[in-house]
C-alpha positions as CSV (number, residue, x, y, z in Angstrom):
1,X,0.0,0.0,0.0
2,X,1.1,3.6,-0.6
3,X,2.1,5.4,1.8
4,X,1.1,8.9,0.4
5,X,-2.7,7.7,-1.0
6,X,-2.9,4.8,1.0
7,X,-4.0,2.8,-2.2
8,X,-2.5,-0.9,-3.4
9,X,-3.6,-0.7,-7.0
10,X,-0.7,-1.6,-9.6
11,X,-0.1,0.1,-13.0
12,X,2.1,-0.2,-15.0
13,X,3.1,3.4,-15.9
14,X,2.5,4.1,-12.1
15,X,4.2,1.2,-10.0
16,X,5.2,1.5,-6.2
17,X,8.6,1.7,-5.5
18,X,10.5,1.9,-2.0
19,X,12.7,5.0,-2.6
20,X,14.5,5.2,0.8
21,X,15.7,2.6,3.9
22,X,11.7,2.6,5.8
23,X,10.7,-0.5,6.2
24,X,7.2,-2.2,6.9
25,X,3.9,-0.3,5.9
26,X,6.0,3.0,5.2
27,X,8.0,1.4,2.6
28,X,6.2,1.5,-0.2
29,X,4.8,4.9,-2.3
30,X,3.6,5.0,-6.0
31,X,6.1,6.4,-8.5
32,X,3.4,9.2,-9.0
33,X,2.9,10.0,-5.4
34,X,6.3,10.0,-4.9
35,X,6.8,12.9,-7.8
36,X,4.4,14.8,-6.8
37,X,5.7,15.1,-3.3
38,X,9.4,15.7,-4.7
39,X,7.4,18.7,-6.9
40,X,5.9,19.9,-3.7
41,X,9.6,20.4,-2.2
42,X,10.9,22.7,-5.1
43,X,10.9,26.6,-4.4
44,X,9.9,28.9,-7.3
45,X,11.9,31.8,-6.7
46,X,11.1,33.5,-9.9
47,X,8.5,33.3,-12.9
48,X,7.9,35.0,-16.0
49,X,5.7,34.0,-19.0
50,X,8.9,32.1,-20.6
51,X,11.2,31.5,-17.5
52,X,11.1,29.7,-14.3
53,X,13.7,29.9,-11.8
54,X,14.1,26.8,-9.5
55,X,15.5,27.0,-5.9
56,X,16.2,22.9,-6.2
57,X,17.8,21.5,-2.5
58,X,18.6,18.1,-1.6
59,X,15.6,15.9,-0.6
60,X,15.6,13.0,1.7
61,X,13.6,10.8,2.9
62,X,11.2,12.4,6.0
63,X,10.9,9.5,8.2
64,X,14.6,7.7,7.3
65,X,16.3,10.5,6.4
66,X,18.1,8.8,3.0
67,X,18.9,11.0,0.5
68,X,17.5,10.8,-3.1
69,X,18.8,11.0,-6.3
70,X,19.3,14.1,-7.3
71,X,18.2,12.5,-11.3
């Protein structure tokens, strides 16, 4: 089950995925979820109609603390 929606369905352009070192029910999060929190953490520090400007830190793990990929 998902950690973020709390929903076990399986896709397979949306598959759940254990990102980080938590173990049991927090474990596993759909590859969507897990974007869409990652998105959440990004600062927009400026926009134009044509530009965005990105203030992009490192992002771990909330409960376990591992880093991910910065890719």
């Amino acid at each position: 089950m998902c950690r973020y929606c709390y929903d076990h369905t399986l896709e397979p352009n949306n598959p759940i995925v254990y990102p980080c070192d938590c173990e049991g029910s927090l474990k596993y999060v759909h590859f969507a979820c897990l974007k869409l929190w990652v998105d959440s953490k990004k600062t927009i520090i400026n926009q134009n109609e044509n530009v965005q400007q990105i203030l992009w830190q490192q992002i771990s793990c909330e409960v376990c603390k591992k880093v991910y990929p910065n890719t």
